[in-house]
DRENMAR-189816 format. One line per 2 residues: number of its first residue (from 1); their letters; for each residue y, z, x of C-alpha. Coordinates in nm, 2 decimals. Layout:
<recs>
NUM	a	Y Z X; ...
</recs>
This chain:
<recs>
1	xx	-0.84 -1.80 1.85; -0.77 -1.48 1.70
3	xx	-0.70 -1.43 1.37; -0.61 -1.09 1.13
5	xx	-0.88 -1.04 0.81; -0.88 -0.83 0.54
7	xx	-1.19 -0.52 0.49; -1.19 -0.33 0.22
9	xx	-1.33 0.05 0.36; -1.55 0.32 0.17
11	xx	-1.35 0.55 -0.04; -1.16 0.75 0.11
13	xx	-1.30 0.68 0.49; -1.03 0.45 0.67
15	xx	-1.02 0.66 0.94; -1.43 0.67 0.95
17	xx	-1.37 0.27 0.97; -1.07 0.27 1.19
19	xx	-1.22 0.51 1.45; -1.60 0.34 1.47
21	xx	-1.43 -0.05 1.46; -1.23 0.05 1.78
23	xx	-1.52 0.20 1.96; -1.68 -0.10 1.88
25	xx	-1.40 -0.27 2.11; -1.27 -0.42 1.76
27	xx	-0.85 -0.42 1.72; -0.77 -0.28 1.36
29	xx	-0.42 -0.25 1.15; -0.41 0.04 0.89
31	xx	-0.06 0.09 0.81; -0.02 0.45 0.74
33	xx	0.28 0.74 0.69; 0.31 1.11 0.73
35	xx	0.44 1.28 0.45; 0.43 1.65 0.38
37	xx	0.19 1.66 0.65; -0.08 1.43 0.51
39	xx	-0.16 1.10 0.60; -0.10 0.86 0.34
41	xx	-0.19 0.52 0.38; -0.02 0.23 0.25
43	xx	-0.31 0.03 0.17; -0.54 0.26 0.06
45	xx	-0.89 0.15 0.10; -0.79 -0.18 0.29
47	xx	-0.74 -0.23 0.66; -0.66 -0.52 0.85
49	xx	-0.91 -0.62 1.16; -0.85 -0.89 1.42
51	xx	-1.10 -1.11 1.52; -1.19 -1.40 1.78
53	xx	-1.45 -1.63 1.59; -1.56 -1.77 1.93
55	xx	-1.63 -1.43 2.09; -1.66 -1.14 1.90
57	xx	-1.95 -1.13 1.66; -1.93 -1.12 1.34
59	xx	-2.23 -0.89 1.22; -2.22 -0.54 1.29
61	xx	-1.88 -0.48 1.05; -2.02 -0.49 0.78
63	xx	-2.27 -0.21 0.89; -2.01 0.00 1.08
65	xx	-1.99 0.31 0.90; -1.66 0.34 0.66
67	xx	-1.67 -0.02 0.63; -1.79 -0.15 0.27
69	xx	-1.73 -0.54 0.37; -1.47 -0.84 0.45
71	xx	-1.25 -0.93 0.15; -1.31 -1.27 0.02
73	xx	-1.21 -1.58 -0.17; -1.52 -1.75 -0.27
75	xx	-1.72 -1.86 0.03; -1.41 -1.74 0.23
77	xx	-1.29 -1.41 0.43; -0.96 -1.32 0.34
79	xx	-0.72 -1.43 0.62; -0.43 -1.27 0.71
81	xx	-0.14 -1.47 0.87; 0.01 -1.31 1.16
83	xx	0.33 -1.36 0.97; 0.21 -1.11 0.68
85	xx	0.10 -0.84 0.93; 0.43 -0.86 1.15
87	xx	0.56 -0.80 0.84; 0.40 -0.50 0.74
89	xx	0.46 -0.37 1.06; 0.85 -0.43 1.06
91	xx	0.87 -0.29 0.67; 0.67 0.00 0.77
93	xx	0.92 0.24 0.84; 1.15 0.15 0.57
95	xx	0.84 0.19 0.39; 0.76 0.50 0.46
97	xx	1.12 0.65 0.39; 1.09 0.47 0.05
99	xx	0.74 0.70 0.00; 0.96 0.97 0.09
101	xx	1.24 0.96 -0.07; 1.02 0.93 -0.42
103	xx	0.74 1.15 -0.31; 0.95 1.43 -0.46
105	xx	0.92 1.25 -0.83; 0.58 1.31 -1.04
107	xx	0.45 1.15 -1.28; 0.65 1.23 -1.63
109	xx	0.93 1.38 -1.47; 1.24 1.26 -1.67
111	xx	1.49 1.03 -1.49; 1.85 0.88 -1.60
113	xx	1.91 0.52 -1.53; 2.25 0.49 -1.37
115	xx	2.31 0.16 -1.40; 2.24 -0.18 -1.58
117	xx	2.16 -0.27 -1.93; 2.03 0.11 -1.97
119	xx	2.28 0.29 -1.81; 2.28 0.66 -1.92
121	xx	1.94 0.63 -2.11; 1.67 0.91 -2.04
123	xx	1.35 0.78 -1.95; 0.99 0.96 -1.76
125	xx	0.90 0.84 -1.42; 0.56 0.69 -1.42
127	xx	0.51 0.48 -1.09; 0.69 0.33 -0.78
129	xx	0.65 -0.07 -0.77; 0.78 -0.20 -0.49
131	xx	0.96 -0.10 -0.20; 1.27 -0.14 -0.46
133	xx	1.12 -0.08 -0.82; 1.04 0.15 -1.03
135	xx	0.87 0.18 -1.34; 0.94 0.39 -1.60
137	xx	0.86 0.47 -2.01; 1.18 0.43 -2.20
139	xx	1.15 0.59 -2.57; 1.29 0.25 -2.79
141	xx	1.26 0.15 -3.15; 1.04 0.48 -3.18
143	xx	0.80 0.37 -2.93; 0.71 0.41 -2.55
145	xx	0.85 0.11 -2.34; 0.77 0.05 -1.99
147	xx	1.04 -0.10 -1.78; 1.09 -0.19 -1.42
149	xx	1.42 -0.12 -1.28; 1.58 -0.07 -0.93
151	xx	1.52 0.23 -0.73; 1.89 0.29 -0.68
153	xx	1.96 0.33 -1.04; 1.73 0.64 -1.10
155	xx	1.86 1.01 -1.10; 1.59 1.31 -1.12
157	x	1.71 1.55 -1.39
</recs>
């Protein structure tokens, strides 16, 4: 039976992994996007193998160059349900427009919230959180506040 597992790759060398796991005859997912002409990858240093336990062997992944070794639990390699990678791969594109759309925004750039409990208050863009939140510094009560709010409520100044 096959099943999906998680590997954790060398910095910087999931296509190193990638390309030596498939000419090892090994089926990999690394869930990637083009933006500005570089390939960004959604899960940076993390790719997603599938793997037969009754035929393929095990052994040489670990030493397959780019490869730093199987994620795990314990005792146990992280497993992937089929369920979580079909659902990477539907999100995918959404989530690479997503990357897009805030690709454009840096770090400290200053942002209006639009909407919600801090409508019309200034804040600086620090990260994106999800493929719906940000998260940003808010200046309150003389202090720097982080808070999470939706993607849709954030205007670039």
């Amino acid at each position: 039976m096959k099943n999906w597992y998680l590997l954790k790759t060398k910095f910087k060398q999931e296509i190193t992994a990638v390309t030596n796991l498939e000419n090892q005859n090994y089926y990999v997912y690394c869930p990637w996007a083009s933006i500005d002409n570089k390939k960004q990858f959604l899960f940076p240093g993390y790719l997603f193998i599938q793997i037969d336990e009754k035929i393929q062997n095990w052994s040489p992944i670990r030493s397959t160059k780019g490869v730093m070794n199987f994620v795990r639990f314990g005792m146990n390699f992280a497993k992937v349900p089929d369920s979580v990678i079909d659902l990477i791969k539907e999100n995918e594109n959404s989530t690479v427009k997503t990357i897009k759309k805030f690709s454009d925004f840096k770090q400290g750039d200053k942002v209006q919230i639009s909407e919600g409990a801090f409508k019309n208050c200034i804040a600086i863009f620090h990260s994106i959180k999800s493929d719906d939140r940000v998260l940003l510094f808010l200046k309150m009560m003389g202090q720097d506040q982080s808070i999470n709010v939706g993607k849709k409520s954030v205007i670039r100044l």
